[in-house]
C-alpha positions as CSV (number, residue, x, y, z in Angstrom):
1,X,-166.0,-123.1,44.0
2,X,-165.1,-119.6,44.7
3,X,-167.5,-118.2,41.9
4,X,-170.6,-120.2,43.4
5,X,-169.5,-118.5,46.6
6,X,-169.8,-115.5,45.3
7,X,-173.0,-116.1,43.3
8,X,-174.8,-117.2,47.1
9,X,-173.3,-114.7,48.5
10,X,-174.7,-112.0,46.2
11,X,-178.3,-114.3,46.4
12,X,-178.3,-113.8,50.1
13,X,-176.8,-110.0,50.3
14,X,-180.1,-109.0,47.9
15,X,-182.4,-108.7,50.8
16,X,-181.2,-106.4,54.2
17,X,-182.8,-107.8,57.8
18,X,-186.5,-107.5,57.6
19,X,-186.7,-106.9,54.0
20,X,-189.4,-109.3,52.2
21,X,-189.3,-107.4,49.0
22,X,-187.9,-109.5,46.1
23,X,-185.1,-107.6,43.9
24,X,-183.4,-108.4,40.8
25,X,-180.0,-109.7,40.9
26,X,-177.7,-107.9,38.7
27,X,-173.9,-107.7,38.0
28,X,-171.5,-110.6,36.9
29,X,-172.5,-113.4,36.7
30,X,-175.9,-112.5,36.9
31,X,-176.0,-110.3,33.8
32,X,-175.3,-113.3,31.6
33,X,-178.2,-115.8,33.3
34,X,-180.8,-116.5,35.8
35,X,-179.4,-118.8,37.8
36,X,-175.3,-118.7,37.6
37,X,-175.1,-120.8,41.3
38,X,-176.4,-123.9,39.3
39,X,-174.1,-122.7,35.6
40,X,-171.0,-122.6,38.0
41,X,-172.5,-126.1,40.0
42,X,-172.4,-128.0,36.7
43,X,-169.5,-126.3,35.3
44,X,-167.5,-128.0,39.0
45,X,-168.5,-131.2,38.3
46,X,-167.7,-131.5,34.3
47,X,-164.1,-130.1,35.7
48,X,-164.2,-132.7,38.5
49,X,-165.1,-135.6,36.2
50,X,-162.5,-134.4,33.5
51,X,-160.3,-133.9,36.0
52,X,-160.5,-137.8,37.8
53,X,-161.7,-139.6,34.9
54,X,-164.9,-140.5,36.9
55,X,-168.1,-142.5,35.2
56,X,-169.8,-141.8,38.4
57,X,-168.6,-138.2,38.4
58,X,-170.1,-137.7,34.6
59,X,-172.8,-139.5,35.8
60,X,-173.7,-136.9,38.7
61,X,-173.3,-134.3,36.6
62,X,-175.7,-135.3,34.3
63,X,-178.2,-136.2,36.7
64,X,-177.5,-132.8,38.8
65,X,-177.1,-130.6,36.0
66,X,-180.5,-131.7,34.5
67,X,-182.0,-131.4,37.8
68,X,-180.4,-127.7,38.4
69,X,-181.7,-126.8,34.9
70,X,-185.2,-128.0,35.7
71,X,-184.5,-125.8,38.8
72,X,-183.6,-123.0,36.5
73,X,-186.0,-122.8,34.0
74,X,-188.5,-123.1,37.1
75,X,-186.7,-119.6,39.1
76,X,-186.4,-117.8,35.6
77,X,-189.9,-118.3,35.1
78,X,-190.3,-116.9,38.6
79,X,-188.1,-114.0,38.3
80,X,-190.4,-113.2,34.9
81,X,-194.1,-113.4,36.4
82,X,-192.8,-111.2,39.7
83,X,-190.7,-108.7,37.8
84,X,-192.4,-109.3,34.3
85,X,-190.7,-106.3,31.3
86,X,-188.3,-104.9,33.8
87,X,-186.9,-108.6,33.8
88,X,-187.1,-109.4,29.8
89,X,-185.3,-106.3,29.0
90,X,-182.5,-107.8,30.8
91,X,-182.5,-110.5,28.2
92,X,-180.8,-113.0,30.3
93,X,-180.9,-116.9,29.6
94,X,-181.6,-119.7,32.1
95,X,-178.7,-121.6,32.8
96,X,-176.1,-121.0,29.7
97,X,-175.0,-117.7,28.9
98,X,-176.2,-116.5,25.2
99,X,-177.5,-119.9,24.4
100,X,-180.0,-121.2,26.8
């Protein structure tokens, strides 16, 4: 949970007061994938599911984590159209790092 903290709290610390400029994020986790609030997201809910045997819990992350992808694929094809080469030189994935 402390690693999704820290991915929101870098989201929100991008922009100072009265700033509308969009700007890359960069540094851990964000070097490895667009989104890393939704990779950590999933990555609570597999270890909650594991962690109490839970149908309903495998369930939720199933459903949430194929929502947050759609979500993903959805911001890194945002971050590419306003940011365009300076983004794909980056080479980041959407949602898992060096595979997708």
């Amino acid at each position: 949970m402390l690693i999704n903290f820290y991915c929101h709290l870098k989201l929100k610390l991008l922009r100072k007061p009265g700033d509308h400029k969009y700007h890359i994020p960069m540094g851990f986790p964000f070097n490895l994938v667009s989104v890393p609030n939704y990779t950590f997201e999933i990555l609570e809910w597999i270890c909650f599911t594991i962690a109490f045997n839970s149908f309903f819990g495998g369930l939720f992350a199933f459903a949430g984590g194929f929502q947050m992808l759609l979500w993903g694929i959805g911001k890194h094809k945002r971050y590419l159209r306003i940011f365009g080469d300076e983004y794909k030189k980056l080479r980041r994935k959407v949602i898992i790092p060096f595979i997708f």
